[in-house]
Residue frames as a rotation matrix with the C-alpha (Angstrom) as fourth column:
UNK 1
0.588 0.809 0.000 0.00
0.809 -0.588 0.000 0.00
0.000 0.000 -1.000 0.00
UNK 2
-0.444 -0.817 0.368 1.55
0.861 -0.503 -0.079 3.43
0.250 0.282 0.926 -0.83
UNK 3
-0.404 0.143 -0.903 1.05
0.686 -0.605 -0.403 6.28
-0.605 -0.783 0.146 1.22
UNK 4
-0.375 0.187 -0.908 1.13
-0.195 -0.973 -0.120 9.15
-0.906 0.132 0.401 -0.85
UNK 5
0.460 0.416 0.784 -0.41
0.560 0.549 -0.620 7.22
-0.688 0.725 0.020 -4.28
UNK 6
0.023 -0.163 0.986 2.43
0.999 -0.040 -0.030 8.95
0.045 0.986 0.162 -6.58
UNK 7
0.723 0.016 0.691 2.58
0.417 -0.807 -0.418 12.37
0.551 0.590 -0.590 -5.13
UNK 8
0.320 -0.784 0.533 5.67
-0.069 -0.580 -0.812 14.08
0.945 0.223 -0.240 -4.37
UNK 9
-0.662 -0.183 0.726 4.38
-0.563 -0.518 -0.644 15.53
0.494 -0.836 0.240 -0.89
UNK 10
-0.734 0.616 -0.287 2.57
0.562 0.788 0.252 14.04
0.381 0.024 -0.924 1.46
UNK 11
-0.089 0.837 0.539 -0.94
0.601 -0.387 0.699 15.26
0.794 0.386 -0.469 2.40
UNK 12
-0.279 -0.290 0.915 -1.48
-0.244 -0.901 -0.360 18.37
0.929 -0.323 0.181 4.27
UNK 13
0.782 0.538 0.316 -3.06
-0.423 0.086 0.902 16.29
0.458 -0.839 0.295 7.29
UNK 14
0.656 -0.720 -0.227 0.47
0.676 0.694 -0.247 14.36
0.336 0.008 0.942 7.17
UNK 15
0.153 -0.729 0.667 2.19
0.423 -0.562 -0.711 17.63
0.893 0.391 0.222 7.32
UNK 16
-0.467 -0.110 -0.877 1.06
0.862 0.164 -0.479 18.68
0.197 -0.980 0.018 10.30
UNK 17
-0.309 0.394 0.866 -1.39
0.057 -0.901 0.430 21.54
0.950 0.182 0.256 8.94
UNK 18
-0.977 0.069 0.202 -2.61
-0.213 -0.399 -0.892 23.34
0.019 -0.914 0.404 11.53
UNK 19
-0.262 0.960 -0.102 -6.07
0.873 0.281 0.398 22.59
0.411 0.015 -0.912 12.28
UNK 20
-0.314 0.495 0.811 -8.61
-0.541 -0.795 0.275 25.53
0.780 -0.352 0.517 13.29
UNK 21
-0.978 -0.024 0.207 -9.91
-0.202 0.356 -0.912 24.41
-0.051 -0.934 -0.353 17.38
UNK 22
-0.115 0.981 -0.155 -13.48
0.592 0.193 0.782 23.18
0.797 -0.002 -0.603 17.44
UNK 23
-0.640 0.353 0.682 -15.77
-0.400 -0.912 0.097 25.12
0.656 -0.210 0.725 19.07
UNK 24
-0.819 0.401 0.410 -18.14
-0.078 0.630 -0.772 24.31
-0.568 -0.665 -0.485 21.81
UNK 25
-0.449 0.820 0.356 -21.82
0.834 0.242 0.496 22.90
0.320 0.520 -0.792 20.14
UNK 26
-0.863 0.244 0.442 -24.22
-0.296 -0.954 -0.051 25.91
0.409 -0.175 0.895 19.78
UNK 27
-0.168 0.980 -0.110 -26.70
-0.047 0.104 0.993 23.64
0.985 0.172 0.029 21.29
UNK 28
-0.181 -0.073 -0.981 -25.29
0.878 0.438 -0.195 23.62
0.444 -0.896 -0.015 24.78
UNK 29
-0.997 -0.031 0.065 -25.55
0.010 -0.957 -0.290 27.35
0.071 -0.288 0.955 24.74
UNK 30
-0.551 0.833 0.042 -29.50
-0.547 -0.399 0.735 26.82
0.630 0.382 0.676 23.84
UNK 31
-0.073 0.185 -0.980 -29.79
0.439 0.888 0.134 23.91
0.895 -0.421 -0.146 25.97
UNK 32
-0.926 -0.153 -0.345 -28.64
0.362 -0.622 -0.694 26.76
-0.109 -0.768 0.632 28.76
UNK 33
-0.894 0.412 0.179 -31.43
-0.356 -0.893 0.275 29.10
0.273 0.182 0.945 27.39
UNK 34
-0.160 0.813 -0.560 -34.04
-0.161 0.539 0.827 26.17
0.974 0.223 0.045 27.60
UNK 35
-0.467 -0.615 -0.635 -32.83
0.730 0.138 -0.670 25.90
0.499 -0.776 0.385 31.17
UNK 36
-0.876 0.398 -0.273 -33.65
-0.123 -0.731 -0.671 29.48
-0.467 -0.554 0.689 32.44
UNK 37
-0.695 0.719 -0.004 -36.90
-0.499 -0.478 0.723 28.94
0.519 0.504 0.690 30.71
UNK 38
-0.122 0.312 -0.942 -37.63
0.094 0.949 0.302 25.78
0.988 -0.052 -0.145 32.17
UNK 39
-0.234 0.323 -0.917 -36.96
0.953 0.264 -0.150 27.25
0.193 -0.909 -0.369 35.55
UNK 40
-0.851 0.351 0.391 -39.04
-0.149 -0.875 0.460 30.60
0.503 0.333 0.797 34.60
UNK 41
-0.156 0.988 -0.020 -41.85
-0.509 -0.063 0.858 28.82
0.846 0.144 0.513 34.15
UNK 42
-0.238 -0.030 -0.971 -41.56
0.537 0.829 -0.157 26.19
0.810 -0.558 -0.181 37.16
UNK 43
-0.588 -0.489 -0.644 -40.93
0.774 -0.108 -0.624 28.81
0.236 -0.865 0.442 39.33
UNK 44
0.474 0.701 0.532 -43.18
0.854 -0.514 -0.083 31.13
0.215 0.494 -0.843 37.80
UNK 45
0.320 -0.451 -0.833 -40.17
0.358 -0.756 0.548 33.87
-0.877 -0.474 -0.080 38.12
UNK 46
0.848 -0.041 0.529 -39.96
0.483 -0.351 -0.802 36.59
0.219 0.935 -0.278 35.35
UNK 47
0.721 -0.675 0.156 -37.08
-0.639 -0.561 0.525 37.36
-0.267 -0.479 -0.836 37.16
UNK 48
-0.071 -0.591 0.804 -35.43
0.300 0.756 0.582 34.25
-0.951 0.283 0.124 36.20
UNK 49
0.406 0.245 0.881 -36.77
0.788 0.394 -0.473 34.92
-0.463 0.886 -0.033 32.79
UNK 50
0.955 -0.293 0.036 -35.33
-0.293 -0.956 -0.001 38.56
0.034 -0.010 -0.999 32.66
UNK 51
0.044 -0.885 0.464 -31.77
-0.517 0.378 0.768 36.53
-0.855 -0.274 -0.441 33.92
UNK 52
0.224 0.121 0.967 -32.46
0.423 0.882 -0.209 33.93
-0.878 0.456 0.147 30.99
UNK 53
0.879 0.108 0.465 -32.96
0.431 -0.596 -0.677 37.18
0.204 0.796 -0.570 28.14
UNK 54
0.903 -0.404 -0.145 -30.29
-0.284 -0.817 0.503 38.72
-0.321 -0.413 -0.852 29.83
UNK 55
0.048 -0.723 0.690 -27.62
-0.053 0.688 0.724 35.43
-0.997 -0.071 -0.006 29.10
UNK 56
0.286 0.424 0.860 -29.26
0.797 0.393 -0.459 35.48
-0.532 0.816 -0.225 25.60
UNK 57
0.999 0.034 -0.028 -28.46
0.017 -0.880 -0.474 38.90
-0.041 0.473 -0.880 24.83
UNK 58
0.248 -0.921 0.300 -24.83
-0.611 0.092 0.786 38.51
-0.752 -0.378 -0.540 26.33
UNK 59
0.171 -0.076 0.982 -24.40
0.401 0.916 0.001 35.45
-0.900 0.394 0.187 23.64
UNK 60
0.673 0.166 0.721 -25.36
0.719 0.084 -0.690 37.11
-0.175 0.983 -0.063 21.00
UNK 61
0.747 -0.637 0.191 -23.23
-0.254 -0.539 -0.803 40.15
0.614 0.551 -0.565 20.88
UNK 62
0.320 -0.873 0.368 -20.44
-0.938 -0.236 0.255 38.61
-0.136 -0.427 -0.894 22.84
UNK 63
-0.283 -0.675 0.681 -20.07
-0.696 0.633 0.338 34.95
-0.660 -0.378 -0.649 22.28
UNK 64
0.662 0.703 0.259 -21.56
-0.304 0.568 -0.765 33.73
-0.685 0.427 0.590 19.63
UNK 65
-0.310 -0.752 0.581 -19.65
0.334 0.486 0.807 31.61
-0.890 0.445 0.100 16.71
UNK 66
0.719 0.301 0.626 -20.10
0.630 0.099 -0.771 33.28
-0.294 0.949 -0.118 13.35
UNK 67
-0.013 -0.664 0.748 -18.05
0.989 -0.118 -0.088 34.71
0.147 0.739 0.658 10.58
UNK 68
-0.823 -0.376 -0.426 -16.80
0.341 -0.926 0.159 38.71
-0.455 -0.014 0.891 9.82
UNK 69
0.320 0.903 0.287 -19.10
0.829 -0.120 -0.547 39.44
-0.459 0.413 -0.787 7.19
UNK 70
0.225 -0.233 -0.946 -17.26
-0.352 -0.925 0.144 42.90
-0.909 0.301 -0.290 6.07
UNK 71
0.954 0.136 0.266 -17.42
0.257 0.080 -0.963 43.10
-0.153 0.987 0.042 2.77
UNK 72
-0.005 -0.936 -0.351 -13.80
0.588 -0.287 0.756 43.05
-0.808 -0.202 0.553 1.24
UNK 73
-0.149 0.041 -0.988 -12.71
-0.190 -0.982 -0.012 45.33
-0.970 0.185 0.154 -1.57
UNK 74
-0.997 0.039 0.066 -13.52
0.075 0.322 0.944 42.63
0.015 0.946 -0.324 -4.16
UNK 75
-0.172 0.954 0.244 -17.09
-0.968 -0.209 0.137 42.70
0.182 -0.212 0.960 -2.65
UNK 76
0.288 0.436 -0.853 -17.35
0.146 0.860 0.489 39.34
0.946 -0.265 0.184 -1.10
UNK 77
0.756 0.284 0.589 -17.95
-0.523 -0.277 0.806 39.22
0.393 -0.918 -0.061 2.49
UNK 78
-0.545 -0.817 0.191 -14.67
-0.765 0.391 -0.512 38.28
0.343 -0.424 -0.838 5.05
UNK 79
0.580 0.800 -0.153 -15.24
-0.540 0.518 0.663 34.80
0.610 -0.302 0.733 6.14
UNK 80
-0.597 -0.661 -0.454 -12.96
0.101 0.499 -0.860 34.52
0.796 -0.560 -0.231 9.02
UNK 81
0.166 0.646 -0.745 -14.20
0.679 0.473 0.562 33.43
0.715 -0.599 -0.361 12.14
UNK 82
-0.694 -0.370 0.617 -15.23
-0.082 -0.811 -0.579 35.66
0.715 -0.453 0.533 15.17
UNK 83
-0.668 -0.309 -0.676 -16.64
0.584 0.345 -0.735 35.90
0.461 -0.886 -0.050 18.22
UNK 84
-0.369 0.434 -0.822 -19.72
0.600 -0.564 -0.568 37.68
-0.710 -0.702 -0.052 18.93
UNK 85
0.449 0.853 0.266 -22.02
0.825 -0.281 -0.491 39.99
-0.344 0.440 -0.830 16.77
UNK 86
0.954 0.267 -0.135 -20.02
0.235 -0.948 -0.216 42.71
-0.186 0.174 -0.967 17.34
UNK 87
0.154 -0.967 0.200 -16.61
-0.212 0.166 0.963 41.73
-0.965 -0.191 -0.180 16.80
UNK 88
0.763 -0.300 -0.572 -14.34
-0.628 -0.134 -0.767 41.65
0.153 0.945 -0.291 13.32
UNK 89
0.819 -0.568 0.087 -11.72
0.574 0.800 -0.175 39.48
0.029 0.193 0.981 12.29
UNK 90
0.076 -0.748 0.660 -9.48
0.899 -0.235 -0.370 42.88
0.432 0.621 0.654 12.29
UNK 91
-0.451 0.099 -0.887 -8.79
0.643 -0.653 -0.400 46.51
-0.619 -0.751 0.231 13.23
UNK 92
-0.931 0.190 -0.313 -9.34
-0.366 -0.449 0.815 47.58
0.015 0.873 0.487 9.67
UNK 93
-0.696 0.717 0.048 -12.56
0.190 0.119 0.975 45.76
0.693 0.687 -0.219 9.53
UNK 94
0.078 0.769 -0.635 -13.98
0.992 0.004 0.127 46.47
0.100 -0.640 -0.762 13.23
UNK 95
-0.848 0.119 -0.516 -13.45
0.016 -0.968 -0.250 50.07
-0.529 -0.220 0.819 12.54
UNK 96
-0.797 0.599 -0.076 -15.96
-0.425 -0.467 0.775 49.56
0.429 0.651 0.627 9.40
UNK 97
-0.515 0.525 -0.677 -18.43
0.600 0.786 0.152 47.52
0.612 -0.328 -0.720 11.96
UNK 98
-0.699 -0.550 -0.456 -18.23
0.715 -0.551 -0.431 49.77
-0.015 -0.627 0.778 14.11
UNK 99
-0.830 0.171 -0.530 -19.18
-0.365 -0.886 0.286 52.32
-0.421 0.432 0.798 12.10
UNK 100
-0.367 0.874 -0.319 -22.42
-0.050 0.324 0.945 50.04
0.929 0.363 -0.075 10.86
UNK 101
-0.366 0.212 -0.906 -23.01
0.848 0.478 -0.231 49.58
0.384 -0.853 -0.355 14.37
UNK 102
-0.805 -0.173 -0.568 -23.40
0.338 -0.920 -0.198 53.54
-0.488 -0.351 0.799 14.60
UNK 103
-0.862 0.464 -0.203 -25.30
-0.405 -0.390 0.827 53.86
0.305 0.795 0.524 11.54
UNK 104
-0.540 0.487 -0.686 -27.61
0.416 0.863 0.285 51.10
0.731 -0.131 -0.669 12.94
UNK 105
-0.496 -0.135 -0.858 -28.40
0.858 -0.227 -0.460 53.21
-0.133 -0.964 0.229 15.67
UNK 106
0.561 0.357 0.747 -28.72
0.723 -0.651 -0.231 56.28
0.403 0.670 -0.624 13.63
UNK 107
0.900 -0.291 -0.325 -25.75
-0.156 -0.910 0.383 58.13
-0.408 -0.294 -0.865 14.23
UNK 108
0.579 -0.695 -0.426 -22.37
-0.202 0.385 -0.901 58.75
0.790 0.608 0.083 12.84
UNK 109
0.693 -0.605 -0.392 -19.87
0.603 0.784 -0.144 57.36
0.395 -0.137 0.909 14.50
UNK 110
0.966 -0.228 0.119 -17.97
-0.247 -0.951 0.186 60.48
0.071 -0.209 -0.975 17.00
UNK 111
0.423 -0.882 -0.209 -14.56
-0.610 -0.447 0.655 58.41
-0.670 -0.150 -0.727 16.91
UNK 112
0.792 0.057 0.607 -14.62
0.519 0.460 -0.720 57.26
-0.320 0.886 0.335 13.12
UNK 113
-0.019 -0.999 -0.027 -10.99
-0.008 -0.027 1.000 57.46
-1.000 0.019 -0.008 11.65
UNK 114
0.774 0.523 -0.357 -11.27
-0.219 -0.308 -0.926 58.55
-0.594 0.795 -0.124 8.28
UNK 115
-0.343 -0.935 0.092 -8.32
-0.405 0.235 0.883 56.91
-0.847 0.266 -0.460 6.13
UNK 116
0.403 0.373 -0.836 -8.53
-0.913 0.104 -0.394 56.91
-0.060 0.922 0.383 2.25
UNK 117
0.732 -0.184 0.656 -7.77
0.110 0.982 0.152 54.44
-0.672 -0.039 0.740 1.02
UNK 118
0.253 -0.894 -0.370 -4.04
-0.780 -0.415 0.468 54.30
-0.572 0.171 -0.803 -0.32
UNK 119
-0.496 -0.581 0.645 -3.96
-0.273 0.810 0.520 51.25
-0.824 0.082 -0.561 -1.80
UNK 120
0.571 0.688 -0.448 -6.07
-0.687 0.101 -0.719 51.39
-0.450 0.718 0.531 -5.58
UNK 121
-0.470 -0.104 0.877 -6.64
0.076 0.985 0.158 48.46
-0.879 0.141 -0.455 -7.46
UNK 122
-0.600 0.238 -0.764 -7.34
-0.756 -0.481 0.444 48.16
-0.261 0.844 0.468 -10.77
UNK 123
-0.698 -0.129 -0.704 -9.40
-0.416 0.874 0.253 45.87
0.582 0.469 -0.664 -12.48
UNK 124
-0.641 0.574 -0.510 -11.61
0.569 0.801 0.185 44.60
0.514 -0.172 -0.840 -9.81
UNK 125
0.338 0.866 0.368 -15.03
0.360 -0.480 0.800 46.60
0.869 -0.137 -0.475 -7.64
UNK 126
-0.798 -0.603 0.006 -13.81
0.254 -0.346 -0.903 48.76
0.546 -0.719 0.429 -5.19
UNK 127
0.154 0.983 0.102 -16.74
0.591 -0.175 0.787 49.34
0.792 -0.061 -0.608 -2.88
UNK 128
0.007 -0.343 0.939 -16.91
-0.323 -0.890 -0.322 52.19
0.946 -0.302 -0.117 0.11
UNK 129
-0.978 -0.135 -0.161 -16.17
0.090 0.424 -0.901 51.67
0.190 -0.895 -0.403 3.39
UNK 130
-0.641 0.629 0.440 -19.69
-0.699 -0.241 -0.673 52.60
-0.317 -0.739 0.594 3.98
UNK 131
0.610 0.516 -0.601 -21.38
-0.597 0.798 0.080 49.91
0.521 0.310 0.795 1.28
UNK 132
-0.407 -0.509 -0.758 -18.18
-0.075 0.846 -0.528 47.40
0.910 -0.158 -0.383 2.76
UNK 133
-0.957 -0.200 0.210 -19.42
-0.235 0.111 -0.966 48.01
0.170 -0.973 -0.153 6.50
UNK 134
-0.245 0.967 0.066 -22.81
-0.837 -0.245 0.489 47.05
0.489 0.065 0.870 5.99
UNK 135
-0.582 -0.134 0.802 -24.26
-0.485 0.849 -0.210 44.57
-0.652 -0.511 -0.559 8.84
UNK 136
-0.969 0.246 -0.003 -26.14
0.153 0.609 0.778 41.56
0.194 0.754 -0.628 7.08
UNK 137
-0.065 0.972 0.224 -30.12
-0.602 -0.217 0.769 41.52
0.796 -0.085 0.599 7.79
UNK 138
0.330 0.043 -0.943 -29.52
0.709 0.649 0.277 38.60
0.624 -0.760 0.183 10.10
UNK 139
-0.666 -0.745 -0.040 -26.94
0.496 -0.403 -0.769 40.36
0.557 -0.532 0.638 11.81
UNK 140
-0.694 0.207 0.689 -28.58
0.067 -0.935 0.348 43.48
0.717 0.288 0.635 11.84
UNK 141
0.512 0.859 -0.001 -32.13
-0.247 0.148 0.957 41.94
0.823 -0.490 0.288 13.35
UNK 142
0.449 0.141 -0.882 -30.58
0.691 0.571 0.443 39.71
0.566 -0.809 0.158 15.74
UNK 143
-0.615 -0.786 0.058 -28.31
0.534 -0.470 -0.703 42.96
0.580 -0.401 0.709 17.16
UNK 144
-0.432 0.540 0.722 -31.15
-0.659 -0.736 0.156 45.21
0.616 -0.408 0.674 17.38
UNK 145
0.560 0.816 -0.140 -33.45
-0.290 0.351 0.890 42.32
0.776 -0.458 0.434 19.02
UNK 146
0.097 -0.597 -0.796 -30.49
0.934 0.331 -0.134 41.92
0.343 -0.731 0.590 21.68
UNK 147
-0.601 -0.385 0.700 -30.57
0.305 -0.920 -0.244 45.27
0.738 0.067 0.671 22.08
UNK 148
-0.255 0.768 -0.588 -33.69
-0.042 0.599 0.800 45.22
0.966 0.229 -0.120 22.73
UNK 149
0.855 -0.067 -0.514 -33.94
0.480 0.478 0.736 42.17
0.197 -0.876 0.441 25.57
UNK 150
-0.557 -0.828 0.058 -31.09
0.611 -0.457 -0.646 44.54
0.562 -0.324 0.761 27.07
UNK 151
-0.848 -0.177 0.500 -33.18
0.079 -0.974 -0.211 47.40
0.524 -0.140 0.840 27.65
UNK 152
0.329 0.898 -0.293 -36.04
-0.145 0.355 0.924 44.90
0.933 -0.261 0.247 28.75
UNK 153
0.115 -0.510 -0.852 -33.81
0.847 0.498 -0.184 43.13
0.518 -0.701 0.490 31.08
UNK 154
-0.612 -0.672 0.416 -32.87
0.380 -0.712 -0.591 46.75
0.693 -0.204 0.691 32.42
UNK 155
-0.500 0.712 0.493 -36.10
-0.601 -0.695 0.395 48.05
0.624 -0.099 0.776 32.67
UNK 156
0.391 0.379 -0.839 -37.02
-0.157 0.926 0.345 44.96
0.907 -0.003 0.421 34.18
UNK 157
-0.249 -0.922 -0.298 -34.59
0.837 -0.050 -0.546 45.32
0.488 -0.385 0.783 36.67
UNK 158
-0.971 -0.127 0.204 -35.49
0.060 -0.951 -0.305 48.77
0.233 -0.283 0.930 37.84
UNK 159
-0.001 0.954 0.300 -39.06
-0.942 -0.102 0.319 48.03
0.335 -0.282 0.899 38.43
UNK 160
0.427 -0.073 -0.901 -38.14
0.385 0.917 0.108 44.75
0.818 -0.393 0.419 40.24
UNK 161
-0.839 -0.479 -0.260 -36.79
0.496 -0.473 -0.729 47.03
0.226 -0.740 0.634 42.92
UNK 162
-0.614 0.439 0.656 -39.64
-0.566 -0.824 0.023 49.35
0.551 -0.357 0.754 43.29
C-alpha cells in the first residue's frame, strides 16, 4: 500500500497543517437558554426569565460563533471566524463595523478614523467603506433584538426594585 499514491508531498493532514480548534456545540448554549426557561416557568419567576434574556443577549453580541461578514474590496464578504455579533476578524474591519453599528443606531460614529484608502486596485469593484461596513439583515435583526432584551432586562430590573 503506498502512502502518498504517486505524489511528491505528502498530504497536508500528514504535514502537520494546523487545524482551526473546534468550538463548543451551539446547542449547549440553547440547551442553557431552555434551562432558564424551564426554571421561569416552574418557578413562575420573570425574574429568572429577565436573567435567561439577559444570558441570551450577552451570547449574542459577545459569544456567539459566526463569521466577519465585512465586505472586502472585491465585494465578497470576510469569512474569518469571530466571536460575537459585534466583533471583526481585524482593526481595519472592526473600525468599518463599528461604524455600521453607529449607523444602525442612527448616528455617525464620533470616533470614526477617516483613512482613504491608499492602496487602488485596478481591475476589480472597489466598494466604500460605507457599502463594505454594511451589517447583514440577520446580523442586523438579531443585534437590534439583543438590544432590545437589554433594555427589557434593564427596565425589568429597575421596576423589580420598586
Amino acid at each position: 500500500m503506498v502512502p502518498n499514491l504517486g505524489r511528491p508531498e505528502p498530504s497536508a493532514a500528514r504535514k502537520g497543517a494546523r487545524r482551526l480548534p473546534r468550538r463548543e456545540s451551539a446547542l449547549l448554549w440553547w440547551a442553557l437558554f431552555a434551562a432558564f426557561a424551564g426554571a421561569a416557568w416552574w418557578f413562575q419567576s420573570w425574574r429568572v426569565a429577565l436573567l435567561g434574556l439577559l444570558t441570551w443577549c450577552l451570547y449574542e453580541f459577545l459569544l456567539v460563533p459566526t463569521l466577519c461578514r465585512v465586505l472586502k474590496r472585491q465585494g465578497h464578504p470576510c469569512t474569518k471566524r469571530v466571536r460575537g455579533r459585534l466583533f471583526a476578524c481585524g482593526p481595519n474591519h472592526q473600525d468599518m463595523k463599528n461604524d455600521a453599528l453607529w449607523r444602525l443606531a442612527g448616528l455617525r460614529n464620533p470616533f470614526q478614523k477617516r483613512a482613504e484608502d491608499t492602496d487602488p486596485e485596478t481591475g476589480v469593484v472597489v466598494h466604500s467603506p460605507d457599502v463594505r461596513g454594511r451589517l447583514t439583515p440577520a446580523d442586523r435583526s438579531l443585534v437590534v433584538l439583543a438590544a432590545l432584551g437589554t433594555i427589557a432586562t434593564l427596565v425589568g430590573t429597575v421596576y423589580g426594585f420598586r
